[in-house]
C-alpha positions in Angstrom: 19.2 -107.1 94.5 21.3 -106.4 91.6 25.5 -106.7 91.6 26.1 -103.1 91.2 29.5 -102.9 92.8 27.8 -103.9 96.1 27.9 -106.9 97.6 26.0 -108.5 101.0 27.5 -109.0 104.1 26.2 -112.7 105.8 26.8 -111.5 109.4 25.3 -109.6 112.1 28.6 -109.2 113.6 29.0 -105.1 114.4 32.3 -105.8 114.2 32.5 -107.5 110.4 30.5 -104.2 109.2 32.3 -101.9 111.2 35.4 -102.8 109.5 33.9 -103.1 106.0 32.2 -99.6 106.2 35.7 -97.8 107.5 37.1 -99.6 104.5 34.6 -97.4 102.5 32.5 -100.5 100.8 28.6 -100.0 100.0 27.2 -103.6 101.2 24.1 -105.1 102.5 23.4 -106.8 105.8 21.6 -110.1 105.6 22.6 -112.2 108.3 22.9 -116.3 107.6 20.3 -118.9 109.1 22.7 -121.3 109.4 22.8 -123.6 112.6 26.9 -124.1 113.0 25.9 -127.2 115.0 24.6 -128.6 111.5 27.4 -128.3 109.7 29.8 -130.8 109.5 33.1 -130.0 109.8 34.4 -133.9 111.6 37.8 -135.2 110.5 39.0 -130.8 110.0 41.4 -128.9 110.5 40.5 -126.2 112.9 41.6 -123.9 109.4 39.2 -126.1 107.2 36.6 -125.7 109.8 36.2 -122.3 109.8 36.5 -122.1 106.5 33.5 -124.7 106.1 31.8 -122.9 108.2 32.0 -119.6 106.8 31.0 -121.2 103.4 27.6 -122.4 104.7 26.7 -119.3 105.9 27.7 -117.6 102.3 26.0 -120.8 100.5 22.7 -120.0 102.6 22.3 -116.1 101.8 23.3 -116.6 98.0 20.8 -119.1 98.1 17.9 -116.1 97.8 20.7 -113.5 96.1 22.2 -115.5 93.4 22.5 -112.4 91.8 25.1 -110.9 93.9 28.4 -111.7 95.5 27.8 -113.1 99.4 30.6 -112.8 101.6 30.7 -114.9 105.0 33.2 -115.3 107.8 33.6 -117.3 110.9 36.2 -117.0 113.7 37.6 -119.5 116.1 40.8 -119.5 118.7 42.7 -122.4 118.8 44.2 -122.6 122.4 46.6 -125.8 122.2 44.5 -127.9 120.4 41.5 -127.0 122.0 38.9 -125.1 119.8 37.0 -121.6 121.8 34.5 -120.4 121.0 32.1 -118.2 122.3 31.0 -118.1 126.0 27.9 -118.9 127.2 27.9 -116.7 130.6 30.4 -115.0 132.7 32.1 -118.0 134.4 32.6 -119.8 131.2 34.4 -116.4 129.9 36.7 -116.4 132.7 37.8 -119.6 132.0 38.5 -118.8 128.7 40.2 -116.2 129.1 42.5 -117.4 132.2 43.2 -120.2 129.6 44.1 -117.9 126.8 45.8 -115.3 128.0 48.7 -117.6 129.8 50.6 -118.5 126.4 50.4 -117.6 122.9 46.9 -118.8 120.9 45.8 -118.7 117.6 43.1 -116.4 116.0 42.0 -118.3 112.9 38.5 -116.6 110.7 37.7 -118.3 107.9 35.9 -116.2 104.7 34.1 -117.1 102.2 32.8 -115.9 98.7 29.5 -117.2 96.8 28.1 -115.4 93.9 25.7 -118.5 92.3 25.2 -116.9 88.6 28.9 -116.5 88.3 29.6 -120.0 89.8 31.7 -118.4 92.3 32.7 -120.1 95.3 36.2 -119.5 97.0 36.3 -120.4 100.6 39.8 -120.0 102.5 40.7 -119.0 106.1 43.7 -116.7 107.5 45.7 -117.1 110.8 47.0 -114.7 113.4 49.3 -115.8 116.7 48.2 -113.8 119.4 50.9 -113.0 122.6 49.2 -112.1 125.0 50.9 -110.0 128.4 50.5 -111.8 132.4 47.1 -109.6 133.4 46.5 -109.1 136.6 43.0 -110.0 138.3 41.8 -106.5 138.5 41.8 -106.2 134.9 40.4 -110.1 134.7 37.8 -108.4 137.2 36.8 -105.6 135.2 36.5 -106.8 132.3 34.1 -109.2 132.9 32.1 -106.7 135.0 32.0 -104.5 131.3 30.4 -107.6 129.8 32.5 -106.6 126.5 33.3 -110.6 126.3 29.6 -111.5 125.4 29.2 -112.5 121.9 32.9 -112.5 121.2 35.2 -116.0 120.3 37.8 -116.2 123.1 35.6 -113.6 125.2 37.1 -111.0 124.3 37.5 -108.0 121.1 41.3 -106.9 120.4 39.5 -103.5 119.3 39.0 -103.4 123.2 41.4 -104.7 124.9 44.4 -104.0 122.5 47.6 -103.3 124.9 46.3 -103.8 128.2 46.1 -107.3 127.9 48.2 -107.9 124.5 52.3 -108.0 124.0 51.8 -108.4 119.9 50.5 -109.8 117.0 51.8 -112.0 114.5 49.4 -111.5 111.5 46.1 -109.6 110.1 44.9 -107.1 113.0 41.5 -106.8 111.7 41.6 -111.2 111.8 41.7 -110.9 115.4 38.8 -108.4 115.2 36.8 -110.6 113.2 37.4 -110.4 109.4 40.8 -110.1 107.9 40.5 -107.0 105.7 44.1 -107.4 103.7 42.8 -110.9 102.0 39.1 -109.9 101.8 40.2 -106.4 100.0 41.7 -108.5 97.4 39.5 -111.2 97.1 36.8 -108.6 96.6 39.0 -106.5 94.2 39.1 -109.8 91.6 35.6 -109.4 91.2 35.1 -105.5 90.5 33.9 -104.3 94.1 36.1 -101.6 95.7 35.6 -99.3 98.0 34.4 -96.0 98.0 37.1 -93.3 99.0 36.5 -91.9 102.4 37.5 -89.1 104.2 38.4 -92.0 107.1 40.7 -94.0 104.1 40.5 -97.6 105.4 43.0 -99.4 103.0 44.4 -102.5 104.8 46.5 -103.4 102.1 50.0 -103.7 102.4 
């Protein structure tokens, strides 16, 4: 693969290349290897973490692409202190999300850039405070029942969800959603790669 104003995509996440191709980029999917239990992120901030994290997975793709620009994310919620992640099964997503959606929480995705013959390596994260409204346990009830939480960090996709169970945001939407399109629009735009105009548009820029 040659750096021809596309770049590959490190995720399988639906959601990472949902947003990317309503954005309007060209990109490839190759999906990281990387076992986060591996990675050692002790002595972190939950920001440096993900960040970290994010970088291993971009490290690990450019590793067979050092000819083109990798881009990686990963996202946490920080609930108090306490770092969520993504539920095993549907009791463990209850739990998460009676815990989270009783105060304010943080959303924090870390991205990350490699492009190995450039020497390029920028690994960051960005932040977004979440206020969430008092649900109700028929909404707890139902959506659980649509299994929409699987796979998600917090159990649940603001895509989804949106008002029903959120009062407002303070920060990057599309963080919350999984990849934080205002900084990653830039980041990419340093390096010659921007998106193709679409009859959708898809600039996050402010």
């Amino acid at each position: 693969m040659k750096p021809d104003g596309t770049f590959i995509l490190a995720s399988a996440s639906p959601r990472r290349k949902l947003l990317l191709e309503q954005a309007g980029y060209r990109f490839e999917v190759v999906p990281s290897q990387v076992d986060e239990s591996n990675v050692d992120i002790s002595g972190l901030t939950y920001e440096q973490a993900a960040a970290r994290l994010a970088l291993a997975k971009a490290q690990d793709v450019a590793a067979s692409y050092p000819d083109c620009l990798v881009l990686a994310a990963d996202t946490v919620v920080d609930s108090d202190g306490v770092l969520i992640g993504k539920p095993a099964d549907a009791a463990e997503a209850e739990a998460i999300l009676r815990r989270l959606f009783r105060k304010p929480h943080r959303v924090i995705t870390g991205i990350a850039l490699v492009w190995k013959s450039r020497n390029l390596e920028i690994c960051e994260s960005c932040i977004t405070w979440v206020y969430p409204k008092k649900i109700t346990e028929e909404q707890l009830a139902a959506y659980l029942a649509s299994g929409d939480w699987q796979g998600k960090a917090g159990a649940y996709g603001i895509q989804e969800i949106n008002d029903a169970f959120v009062e407002r945001i303070d920060g990057s939407f599309t963080n919350v959603v999984g990849l934080p399109m205002e900084r990653v629009q830039s980041l990419l735009k340093q390096w010659g790669i921007v998106p193709i105009p679409t009859k959708a548009g898809g600039d996050f820029s402010f």
